[in-house]
Structures are given as C-alpha cells and as structure tokens.
mmCIF file of the N, C-alpha and C atoms, coordinates in Angstrom:
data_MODEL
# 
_entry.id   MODEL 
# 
loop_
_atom_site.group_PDB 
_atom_site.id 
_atom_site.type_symbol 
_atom_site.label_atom_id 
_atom_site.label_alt_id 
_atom_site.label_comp_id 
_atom_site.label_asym_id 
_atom_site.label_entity_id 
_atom_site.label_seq_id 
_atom_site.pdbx_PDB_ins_code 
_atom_site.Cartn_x 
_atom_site.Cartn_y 
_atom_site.Cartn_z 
_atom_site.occupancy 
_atom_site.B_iso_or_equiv 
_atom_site.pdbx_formal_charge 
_atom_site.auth_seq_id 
_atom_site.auth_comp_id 
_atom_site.auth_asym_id 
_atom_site.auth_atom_id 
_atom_site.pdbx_PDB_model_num 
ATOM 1   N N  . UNK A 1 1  ? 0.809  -1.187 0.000   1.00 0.00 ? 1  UNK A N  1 
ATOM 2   C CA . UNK A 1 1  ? 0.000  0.000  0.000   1.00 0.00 ? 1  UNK A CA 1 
ATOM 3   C C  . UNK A 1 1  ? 0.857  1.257  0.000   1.00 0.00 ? 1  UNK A C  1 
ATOM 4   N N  . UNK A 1 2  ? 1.959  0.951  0.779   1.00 0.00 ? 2  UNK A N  1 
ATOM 5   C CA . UNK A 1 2  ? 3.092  2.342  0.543   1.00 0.00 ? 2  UNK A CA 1 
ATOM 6   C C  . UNK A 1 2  ? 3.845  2.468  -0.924  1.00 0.00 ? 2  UNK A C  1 
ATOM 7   N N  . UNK A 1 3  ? 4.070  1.344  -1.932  1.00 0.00 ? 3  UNK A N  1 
ATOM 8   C CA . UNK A 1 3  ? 5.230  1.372  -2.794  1.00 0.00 ? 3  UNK A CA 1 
ATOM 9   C C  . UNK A 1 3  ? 3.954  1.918  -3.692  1.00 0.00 ? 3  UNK A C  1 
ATOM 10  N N  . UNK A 1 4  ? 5.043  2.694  -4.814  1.00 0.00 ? 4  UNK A N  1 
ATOM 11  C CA . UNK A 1 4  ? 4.621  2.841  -6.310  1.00 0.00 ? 4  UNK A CA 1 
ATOM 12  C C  . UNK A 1 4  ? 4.030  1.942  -7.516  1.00 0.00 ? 4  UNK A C  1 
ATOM 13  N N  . UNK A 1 5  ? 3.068  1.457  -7.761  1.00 0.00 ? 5  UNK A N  1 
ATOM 14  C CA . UNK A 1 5  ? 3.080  0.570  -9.080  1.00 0.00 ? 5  UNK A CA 1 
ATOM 15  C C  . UNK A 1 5  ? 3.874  1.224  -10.091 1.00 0.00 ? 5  UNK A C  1 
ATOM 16  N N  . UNK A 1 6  ? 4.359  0.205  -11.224 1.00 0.00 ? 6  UNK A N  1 
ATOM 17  C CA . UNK A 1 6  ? 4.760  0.561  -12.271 1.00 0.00 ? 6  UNK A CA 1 
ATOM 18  C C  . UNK A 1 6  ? 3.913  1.633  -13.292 1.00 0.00 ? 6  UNK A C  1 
ATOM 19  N N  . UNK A 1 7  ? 2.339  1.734  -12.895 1.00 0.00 ? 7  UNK A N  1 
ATOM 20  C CA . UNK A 1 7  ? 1.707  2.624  -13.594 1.00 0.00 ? 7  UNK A CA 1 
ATOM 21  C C  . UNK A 1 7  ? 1.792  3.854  -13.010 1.00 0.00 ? 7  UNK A C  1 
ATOM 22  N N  . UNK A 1 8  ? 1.999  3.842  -11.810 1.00 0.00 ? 8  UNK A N  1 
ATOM 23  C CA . UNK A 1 8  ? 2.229  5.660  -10.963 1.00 0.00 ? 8  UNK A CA 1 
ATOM 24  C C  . UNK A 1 8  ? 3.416  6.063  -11.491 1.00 0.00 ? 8  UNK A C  1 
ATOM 25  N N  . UNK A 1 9  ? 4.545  5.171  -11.920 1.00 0.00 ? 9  UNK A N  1 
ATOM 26  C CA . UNK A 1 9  ? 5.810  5.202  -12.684 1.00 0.00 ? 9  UNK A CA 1 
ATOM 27  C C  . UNK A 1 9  ? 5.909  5.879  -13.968 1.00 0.00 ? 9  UNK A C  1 
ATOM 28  N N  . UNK A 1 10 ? 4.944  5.288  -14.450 1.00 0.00 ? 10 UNK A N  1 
ATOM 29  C CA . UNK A 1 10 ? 5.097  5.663  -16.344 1.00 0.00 ? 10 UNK A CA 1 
ATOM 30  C C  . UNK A 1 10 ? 4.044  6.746  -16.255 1.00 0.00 ? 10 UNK A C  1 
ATOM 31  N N  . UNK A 1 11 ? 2.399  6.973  -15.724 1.00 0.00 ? 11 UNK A N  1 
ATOM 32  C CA . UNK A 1 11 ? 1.839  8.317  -15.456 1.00 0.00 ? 11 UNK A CA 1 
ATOM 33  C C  . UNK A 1 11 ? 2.760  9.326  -14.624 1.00 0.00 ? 11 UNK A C  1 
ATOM 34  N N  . UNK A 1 12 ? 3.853  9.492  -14.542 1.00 0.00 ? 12 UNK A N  1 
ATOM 35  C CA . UNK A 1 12 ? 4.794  10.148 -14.053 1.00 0.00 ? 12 UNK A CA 1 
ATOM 36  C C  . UNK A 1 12 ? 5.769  10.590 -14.999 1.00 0.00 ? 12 UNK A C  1 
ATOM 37  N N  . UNK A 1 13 ? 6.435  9.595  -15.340 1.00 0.00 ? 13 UNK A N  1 
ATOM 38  C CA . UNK A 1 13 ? 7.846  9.802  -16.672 1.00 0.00 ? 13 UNK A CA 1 
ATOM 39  C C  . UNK A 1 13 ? 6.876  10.442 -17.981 1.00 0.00 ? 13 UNK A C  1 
ATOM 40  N N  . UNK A 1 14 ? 5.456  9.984  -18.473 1.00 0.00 ? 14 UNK A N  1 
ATOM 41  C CA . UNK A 1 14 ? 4.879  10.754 -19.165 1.00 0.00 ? 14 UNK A CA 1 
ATOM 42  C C  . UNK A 1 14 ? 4.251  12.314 -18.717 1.00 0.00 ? 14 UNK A C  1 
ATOM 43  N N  . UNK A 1 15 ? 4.131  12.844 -17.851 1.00 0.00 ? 15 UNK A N  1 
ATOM 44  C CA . UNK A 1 15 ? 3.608  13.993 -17.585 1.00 0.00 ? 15 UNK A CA 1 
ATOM 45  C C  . UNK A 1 15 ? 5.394  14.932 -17.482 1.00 0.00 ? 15 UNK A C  1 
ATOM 46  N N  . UNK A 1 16 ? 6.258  14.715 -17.003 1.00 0.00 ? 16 UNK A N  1 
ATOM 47  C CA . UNK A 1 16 ? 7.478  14.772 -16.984 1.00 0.00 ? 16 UNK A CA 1 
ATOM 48  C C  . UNK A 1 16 ? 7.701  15.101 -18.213 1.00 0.00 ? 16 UNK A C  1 
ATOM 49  N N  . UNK A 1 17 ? 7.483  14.231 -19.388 1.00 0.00 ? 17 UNK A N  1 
ATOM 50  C CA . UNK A 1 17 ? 8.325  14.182 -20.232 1.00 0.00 ? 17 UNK A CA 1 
ATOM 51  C C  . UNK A 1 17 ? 7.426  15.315 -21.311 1.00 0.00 ? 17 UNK A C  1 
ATOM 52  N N  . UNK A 1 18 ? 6.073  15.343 -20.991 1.00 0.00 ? 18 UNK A N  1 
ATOM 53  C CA . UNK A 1 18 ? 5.501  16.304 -21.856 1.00 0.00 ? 18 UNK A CA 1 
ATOM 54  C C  . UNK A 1 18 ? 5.332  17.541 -20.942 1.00 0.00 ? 18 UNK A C  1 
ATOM 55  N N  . UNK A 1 19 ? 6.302  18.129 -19.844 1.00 0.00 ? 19 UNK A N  1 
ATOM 56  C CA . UNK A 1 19 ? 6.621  19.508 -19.279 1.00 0.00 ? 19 UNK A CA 1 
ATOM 57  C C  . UNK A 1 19 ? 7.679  19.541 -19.706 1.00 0.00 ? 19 UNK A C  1 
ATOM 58  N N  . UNK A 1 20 ? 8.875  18.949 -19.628 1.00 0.00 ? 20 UNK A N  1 
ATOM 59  C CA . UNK A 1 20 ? 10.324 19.592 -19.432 1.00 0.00 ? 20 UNK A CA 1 
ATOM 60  C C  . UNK A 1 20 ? 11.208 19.169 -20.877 1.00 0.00 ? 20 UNK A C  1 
ATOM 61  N N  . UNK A 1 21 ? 10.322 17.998 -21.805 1.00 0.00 ? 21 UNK A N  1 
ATOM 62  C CA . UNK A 1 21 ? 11.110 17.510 -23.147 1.00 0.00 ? 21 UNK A CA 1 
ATOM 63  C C  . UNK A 1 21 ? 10.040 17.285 -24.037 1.00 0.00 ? 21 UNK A C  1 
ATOM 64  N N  . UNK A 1 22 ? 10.250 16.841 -25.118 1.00 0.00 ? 22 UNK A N  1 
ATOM 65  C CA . UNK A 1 22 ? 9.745  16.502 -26.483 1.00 0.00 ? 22 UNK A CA 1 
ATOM 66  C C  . UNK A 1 22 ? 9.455  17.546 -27.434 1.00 0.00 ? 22 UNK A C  1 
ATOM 67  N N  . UNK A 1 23 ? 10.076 18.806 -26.863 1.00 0.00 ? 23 UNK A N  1 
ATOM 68  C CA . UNK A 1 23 ? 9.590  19.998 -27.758 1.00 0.00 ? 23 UNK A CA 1 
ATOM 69  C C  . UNK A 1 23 ? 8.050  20.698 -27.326 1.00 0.00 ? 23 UNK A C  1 
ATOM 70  N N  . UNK A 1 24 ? 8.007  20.454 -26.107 1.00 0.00 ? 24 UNK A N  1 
ATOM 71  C CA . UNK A 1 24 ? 6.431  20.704 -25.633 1.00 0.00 ? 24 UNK A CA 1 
ATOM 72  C C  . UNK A 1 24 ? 7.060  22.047 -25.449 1.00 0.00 ? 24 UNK A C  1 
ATOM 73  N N  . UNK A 1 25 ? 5.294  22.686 -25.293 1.00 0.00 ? 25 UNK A N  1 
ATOM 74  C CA . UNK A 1 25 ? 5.510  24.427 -25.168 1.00 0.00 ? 25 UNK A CA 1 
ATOM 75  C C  . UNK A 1 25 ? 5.932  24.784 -23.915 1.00 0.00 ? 25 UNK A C  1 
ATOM 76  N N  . UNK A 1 26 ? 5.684  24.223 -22.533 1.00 0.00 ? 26 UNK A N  1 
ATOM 77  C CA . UNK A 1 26 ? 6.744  24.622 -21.480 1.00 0.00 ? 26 UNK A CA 1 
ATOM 78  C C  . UNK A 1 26 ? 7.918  24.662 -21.494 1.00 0.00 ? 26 UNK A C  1 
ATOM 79  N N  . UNK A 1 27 ? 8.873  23.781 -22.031 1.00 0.00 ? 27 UNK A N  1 
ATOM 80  C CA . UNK A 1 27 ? 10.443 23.625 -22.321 1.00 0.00 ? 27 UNK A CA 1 
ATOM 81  C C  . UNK A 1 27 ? 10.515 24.803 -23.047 1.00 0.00 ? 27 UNK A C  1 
ATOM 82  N N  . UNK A 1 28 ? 9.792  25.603 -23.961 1.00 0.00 ? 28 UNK A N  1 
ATOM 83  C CA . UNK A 1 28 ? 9.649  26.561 -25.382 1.00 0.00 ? 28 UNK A CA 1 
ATOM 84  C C  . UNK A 1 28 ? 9.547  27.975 -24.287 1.00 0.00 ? 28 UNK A C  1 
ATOM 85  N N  . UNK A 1 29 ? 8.789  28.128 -23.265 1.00 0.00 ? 29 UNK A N  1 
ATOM 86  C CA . UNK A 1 29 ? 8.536  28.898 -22.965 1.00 0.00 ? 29 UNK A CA 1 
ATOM 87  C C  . UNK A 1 29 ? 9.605  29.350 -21.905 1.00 0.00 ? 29 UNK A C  1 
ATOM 88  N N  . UNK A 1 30 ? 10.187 28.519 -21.265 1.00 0.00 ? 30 UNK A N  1 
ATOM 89  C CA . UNK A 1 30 ? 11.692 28.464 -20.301 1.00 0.00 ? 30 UNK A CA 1 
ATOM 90  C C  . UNK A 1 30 ? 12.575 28.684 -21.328 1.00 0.00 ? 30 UNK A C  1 
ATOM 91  N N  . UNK A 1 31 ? 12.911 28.200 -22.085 1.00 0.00 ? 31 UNK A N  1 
ATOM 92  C CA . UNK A 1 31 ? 13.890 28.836 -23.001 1.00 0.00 ? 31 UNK A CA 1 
ATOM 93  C C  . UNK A 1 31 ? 13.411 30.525 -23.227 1.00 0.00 ? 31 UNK A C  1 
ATOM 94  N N  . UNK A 1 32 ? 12.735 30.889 -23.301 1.00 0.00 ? 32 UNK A N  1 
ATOM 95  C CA . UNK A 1 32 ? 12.284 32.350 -24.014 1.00 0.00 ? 32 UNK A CA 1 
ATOM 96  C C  . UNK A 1 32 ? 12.461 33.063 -22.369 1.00 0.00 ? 32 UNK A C  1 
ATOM 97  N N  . UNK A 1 33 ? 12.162 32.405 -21.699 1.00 0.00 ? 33 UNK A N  1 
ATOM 98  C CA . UNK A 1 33 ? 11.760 33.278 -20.121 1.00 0.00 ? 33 UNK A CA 1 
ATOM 99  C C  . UNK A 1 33 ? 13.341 33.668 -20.099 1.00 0.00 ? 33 UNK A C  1 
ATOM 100 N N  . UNK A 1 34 ? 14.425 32.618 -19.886 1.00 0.00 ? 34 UNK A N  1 
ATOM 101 C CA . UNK A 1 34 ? 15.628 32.420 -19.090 1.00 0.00 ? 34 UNK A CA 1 
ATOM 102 C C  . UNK A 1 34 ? 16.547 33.668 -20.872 1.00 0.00 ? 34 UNK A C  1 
ATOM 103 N N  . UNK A 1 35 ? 15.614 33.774 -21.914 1.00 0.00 ? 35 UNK A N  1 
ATOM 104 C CA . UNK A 1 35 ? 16.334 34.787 -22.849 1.00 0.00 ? 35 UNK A CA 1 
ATOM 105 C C  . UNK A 1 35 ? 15.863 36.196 -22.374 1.00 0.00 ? 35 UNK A C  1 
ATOM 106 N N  . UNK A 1 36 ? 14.560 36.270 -21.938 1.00 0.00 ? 36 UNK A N  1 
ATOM 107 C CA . UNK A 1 36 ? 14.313 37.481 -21.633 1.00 0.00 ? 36 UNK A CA 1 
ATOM 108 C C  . UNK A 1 36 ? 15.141 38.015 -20.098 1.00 0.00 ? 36 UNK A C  1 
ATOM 109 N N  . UNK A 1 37 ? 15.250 37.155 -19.288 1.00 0.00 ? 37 UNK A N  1 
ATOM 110 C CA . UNK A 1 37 ? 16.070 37.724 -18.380 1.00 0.00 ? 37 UNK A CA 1 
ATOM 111 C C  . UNK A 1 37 ? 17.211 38.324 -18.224 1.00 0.00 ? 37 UNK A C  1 
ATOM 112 N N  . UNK A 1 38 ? 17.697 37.725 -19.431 1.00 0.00 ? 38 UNK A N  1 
ATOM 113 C CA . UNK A 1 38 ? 19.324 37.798 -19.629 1.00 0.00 ? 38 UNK A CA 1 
ATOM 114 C C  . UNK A 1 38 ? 19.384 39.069 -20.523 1.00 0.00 ? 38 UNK A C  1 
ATOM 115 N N  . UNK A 1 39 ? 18.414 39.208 -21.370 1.00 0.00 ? 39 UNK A N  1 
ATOM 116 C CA . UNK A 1 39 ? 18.161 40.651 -22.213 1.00 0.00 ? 39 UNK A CA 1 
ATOM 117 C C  . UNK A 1 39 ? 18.310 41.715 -21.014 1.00 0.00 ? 39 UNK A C  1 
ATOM 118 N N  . UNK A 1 40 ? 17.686 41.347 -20.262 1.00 0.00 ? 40 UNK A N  1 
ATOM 119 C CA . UNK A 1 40 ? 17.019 42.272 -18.793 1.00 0.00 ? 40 UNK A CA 1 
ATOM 120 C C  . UNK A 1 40 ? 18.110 42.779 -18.399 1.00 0.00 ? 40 UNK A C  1 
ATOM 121 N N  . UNK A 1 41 ? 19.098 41.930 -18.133 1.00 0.00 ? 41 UNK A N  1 
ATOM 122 C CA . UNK A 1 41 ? 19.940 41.834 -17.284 1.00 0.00 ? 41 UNK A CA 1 
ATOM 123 C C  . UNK A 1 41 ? 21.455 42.567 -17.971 1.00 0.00 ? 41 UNK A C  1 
ATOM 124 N N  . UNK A 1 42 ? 21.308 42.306 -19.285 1.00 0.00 ? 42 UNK A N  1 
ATOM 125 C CA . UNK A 1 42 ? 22.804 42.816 -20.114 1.00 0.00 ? 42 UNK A CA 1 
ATOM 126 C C  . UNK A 1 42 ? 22.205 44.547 -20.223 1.00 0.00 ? 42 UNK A C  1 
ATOM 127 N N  . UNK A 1 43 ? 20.797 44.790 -20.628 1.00 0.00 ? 43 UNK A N  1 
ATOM 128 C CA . UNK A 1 43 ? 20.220 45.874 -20.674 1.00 0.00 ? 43 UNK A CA 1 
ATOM 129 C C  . UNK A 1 43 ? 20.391 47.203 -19.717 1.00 0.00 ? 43 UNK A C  1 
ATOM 130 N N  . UNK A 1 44 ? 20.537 46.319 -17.971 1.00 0.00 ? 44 UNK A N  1 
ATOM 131 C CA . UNK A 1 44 ? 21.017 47.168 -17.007 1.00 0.00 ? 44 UNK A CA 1 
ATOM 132 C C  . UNK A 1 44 ? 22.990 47.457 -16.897 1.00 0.00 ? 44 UNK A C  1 
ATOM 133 N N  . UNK A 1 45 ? 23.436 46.423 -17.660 1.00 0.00 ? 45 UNK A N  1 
ATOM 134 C CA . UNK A 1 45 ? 24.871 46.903 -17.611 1.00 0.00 ? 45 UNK A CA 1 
ATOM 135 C C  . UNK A 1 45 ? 25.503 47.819 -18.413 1.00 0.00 ? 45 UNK A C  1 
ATOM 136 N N  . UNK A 1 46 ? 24.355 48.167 -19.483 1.00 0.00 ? 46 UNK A N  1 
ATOM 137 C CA . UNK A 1 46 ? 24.583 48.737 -20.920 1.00 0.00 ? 46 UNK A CA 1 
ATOM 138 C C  . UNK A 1 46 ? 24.587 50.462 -20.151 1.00 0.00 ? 46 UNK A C  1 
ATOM 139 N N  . UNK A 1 47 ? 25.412 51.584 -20.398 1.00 0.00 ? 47 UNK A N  1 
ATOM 140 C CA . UNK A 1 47 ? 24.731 52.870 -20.274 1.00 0.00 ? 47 UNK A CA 1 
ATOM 141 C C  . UNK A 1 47 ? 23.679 53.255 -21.068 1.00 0.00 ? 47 UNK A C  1 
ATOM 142 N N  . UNK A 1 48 ? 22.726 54.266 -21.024 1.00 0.00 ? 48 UNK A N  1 
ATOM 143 C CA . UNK A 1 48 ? 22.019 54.987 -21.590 1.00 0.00 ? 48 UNK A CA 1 
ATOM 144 C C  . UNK A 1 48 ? 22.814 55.823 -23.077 1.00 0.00 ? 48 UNK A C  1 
ATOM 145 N N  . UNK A 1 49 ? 22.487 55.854 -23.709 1.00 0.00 ? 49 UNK A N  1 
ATOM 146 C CA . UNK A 1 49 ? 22.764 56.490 -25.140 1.00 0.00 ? 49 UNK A CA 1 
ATOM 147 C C  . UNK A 1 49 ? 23.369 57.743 -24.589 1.00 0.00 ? 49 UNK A C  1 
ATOM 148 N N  . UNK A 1 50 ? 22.383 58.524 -24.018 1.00 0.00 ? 50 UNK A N  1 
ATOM 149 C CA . UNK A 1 50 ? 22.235 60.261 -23.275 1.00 0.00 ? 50 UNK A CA 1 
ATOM 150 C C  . UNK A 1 50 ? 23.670 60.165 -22.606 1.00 0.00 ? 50 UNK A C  1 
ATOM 151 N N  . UNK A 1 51 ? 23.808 59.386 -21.594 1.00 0.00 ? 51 UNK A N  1 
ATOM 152 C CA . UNK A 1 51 ? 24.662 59.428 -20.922 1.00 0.00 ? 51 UNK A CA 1 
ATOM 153 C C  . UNK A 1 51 ? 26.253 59.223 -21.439 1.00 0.00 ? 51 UNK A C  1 
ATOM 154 N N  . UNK A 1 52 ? 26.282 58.738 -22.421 1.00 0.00 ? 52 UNK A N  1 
ATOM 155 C CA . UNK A 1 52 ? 27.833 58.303 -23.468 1.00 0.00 ? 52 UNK A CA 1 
ATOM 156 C C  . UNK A 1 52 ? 27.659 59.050 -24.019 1.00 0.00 ? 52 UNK A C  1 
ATOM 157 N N  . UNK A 1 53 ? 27.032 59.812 -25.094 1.00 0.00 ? 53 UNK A N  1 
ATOM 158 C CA . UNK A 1 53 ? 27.254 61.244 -25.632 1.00 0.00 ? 53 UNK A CA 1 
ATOM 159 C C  . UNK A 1 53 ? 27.718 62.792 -24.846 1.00 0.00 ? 53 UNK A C  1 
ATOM 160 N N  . UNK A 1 54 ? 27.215 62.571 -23.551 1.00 0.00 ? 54 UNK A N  1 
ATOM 161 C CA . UNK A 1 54 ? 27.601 63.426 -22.917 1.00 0.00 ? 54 UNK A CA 1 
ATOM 162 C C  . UNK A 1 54 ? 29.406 63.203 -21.787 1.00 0.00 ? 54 UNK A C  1 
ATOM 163 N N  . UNK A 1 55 ? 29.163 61.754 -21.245 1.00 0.00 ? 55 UNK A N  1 
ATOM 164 C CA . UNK A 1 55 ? 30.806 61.923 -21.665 1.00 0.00 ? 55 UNK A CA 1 
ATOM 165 C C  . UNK A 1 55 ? 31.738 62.349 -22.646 1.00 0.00 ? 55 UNK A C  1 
ATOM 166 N N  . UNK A 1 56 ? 31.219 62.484 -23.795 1.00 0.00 ? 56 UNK A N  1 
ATOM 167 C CA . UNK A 1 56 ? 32.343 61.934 -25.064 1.00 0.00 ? 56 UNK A CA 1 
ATOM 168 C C  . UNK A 1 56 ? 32.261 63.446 -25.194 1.00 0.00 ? 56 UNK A C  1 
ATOM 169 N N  . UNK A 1 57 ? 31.368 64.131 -25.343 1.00 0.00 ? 57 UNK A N  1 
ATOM 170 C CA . UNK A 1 57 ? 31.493 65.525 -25.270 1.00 0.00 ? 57 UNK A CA 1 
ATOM 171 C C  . UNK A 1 57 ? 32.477 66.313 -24.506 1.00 0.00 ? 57 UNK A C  1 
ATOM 172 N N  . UNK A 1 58 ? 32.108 65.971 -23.044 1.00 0.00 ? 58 UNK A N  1 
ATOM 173 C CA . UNK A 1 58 ? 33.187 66.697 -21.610 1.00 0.00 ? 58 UNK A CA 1 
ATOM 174 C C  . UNK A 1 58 ? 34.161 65.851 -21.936 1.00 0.00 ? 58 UNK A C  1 
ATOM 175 N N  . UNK A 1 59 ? 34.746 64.780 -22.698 1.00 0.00 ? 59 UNK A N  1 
ATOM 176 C CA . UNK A 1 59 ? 36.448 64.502 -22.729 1.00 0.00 ? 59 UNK A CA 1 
ATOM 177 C C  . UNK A 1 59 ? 36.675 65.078 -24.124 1.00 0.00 ? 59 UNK A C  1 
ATOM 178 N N  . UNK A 1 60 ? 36.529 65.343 -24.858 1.00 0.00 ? 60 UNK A N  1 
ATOM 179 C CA . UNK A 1 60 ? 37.117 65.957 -25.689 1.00 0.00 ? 60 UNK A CA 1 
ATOM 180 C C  . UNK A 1 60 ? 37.719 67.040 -26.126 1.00 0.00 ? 60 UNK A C  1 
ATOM 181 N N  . UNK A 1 61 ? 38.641 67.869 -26.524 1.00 0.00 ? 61 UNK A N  1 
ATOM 182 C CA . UNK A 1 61 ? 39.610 68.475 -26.053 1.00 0.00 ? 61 UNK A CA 1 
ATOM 183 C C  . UNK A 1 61 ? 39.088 69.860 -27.168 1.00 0.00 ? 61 UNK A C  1 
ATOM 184 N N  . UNK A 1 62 ? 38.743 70.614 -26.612 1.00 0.00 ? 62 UNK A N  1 
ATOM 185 C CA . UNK A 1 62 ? 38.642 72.172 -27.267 1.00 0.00 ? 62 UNK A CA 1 
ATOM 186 C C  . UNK A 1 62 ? 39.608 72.897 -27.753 1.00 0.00 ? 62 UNK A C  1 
ATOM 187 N N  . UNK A 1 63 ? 39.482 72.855 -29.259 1.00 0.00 ? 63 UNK A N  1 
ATOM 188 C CA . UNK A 1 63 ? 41.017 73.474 -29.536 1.00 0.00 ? 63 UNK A CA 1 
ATOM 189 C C  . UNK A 1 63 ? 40.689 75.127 -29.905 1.00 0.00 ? 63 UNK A C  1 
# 
C-alpha cells in the first residue's frame, strides 16, 4: 500500500516528459523566459545612449 506501481511510474515519466522535453511548449517557454532575463539583465549593464554622448562631449579636447 506504501510502494509505487509501475503505472504511478510511467503516469509520471509521461507527464514529466511532456513539461520539461519533447519539444512541448513549457520547455519553449523556459527557453524564451531564461532569454528574456538575460536581455534584462545585459540591458542594465549597458549605459544609456544620453549618458555616453555626454561623456564623449566633456572629454574631448577644445582646440
């Protein structure tokens, strides 16, 4: 009454296997999530446009 049948086994490895493999749309959608984060994330290391034009301005040398 405590152990697993072999069918709680395979209704398992199949629900498994159609979340995390076979090209199912959850695996599709973790791939896109874990791209958008990383967009997110390179996006905050990037400066602002505004802000690099206006360095490049104050170092440049007034002749």
């Amino acid at each position: 009454m405590g152990g697993l049948s072999i069918w709680h086994w395979l209704i398992a490895a199949v629900v498994a296997l159609l979340l995390f493999g076979g090209g199912g749309k959850i695996s599709s959608m973790m791939g896109d999530a874990a791209k958008g984060i990383k967009a997110f994330k390179d996006g905050l290391k990037d400066e602002p446009e505004d802000d690099k034009k206006a360095k490049k301005v104050e170092e440049e040398p007034k002749a």
